[in-house]
C-alpha atoms as a printed R data frame, in Angstrom:
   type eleno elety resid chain resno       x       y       z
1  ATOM     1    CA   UNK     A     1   4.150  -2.621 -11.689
2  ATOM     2    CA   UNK     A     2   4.403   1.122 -12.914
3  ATOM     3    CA   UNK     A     3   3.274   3.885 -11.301
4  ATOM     4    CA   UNK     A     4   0.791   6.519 -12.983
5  ATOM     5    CA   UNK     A     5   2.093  10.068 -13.245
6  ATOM     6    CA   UNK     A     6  -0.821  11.097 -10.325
7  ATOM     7    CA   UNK     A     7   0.774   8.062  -8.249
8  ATOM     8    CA   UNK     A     8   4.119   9.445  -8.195
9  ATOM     9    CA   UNK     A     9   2.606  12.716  -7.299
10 ATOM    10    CA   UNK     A    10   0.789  11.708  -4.725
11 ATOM    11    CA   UNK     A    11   3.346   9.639  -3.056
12 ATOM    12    CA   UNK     A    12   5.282  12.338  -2.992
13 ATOM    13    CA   UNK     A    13   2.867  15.299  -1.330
14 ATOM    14    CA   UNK     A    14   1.811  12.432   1.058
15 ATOM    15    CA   UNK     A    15   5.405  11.264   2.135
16 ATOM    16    CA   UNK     A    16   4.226   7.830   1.104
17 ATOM    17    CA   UNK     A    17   8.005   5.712  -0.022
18 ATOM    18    CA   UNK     A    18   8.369   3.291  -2.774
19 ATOM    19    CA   UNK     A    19   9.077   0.987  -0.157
20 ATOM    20    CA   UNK     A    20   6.224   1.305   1.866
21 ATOM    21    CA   UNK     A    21   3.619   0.686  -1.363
22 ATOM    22    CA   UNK     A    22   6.164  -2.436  -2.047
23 ATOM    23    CA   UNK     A    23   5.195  -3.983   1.002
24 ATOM    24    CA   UNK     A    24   1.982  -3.122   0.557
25 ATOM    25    CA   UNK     A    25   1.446  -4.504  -2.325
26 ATOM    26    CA   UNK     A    26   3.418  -7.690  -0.842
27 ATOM    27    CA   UNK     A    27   1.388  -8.226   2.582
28 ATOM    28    CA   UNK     A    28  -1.339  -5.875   2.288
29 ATOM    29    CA   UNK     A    29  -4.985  -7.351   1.995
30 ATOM    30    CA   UNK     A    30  -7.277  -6.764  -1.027
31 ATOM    31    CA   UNK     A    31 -10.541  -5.703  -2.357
32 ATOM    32    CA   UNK     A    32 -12.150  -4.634  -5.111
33 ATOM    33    CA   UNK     A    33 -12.844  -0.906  -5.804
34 ATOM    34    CA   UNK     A    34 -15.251  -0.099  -8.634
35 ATOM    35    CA   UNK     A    35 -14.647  -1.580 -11.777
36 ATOM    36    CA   UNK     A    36 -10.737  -2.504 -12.816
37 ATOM    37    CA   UNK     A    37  -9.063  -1.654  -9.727
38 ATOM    38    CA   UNK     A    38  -7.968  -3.533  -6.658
39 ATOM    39    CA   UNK     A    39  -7.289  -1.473  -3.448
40 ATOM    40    CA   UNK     A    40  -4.327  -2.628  -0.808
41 ATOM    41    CA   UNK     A    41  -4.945  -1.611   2.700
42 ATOM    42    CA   UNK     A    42  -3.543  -2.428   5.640
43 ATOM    43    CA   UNK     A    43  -5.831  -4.796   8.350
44 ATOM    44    CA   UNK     A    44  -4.879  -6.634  11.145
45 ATOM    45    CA   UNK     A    45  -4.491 -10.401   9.480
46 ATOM    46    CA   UNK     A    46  -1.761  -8.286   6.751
47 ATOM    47    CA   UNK     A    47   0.174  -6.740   9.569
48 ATOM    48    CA   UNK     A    48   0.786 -10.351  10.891
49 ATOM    49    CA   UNK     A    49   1.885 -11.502   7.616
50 ATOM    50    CA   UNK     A    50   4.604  -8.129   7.591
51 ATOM    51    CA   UNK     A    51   5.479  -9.201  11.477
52 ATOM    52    CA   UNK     A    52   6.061 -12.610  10.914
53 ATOM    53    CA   UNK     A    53   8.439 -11.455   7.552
54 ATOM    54    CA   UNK     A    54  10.096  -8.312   8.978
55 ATOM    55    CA   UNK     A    55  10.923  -9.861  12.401
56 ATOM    56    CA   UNK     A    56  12.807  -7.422  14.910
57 ATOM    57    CA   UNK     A    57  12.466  -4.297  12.374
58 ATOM    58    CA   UNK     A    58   8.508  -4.933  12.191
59 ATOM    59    CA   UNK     A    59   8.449  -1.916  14.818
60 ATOM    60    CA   UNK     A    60  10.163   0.618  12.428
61 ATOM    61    CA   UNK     A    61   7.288  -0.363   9.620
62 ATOM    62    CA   UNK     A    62   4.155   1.004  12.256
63 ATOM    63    CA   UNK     A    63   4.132   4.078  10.604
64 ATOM    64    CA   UNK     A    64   3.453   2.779   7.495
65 ATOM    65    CA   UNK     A    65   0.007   1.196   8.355
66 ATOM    66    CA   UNK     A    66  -1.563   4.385   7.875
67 ATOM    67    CA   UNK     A    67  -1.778   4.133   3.789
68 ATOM    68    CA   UNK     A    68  -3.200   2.067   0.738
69 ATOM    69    CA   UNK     A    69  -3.144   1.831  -2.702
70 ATOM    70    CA   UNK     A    70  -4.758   1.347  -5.385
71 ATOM    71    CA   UNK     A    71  -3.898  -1.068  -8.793
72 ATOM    72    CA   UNK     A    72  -5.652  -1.322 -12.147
73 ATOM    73    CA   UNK     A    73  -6.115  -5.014 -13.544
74 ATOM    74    CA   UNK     A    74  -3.687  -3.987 -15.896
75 ATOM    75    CA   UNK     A    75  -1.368  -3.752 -13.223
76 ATOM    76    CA   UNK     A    76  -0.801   0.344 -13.047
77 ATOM    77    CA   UNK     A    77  -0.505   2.240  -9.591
78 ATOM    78    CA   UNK     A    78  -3.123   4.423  -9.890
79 ATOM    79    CA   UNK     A    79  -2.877   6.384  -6.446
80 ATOM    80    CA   UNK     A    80  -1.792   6.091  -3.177
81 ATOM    81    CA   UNK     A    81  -3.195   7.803  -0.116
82 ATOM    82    CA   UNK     A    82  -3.332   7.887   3.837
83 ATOM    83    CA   UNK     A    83  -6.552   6.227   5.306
84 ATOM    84    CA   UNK     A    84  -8.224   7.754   7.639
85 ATOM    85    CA   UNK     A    85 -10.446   5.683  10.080
């Protein structure tokens, strides 16, 4: 996947790592969001997935639940962002 020039940006005024969108985009769960786009979020069923993967270091990766992304059909990183509930 690339990342859109507004992507990168945002990760970086949001503190958001390459690492925690690859995971993301890895465990995450999905929807739909408008037309062409796919949004990766973080729910309870993907932070199972993550714990059963990461193991021991799943406790380290808590502060990433906080974020999601969102993914053209083309396959772009459009933006990422923290969500608020």
């Amino acid at each position: 996947m690339t990342y859109s020039k507004h992507a990168k940006s945002r990760m970086q005024q949001r503190g958001v790592s390459e690492m925690a969108v690859d995971l993301l985009l890895r465990f995450g769960s999905q929807q739909r969001s408008g037309k062409g786009a796919t949004s990766y979020y973080w729910d309870r069923s993907a932070q199972r997935r993550l714990k059963s993967y990461a193991g021991t270091a799943y406790t380290r990766l808590i502060e990433l639940f906080n974020c999601y992304v969102v993914v053209s059909d083309e396959g772009d990183i459009i933006t990422v962002a923290h969500r608020y509930r």
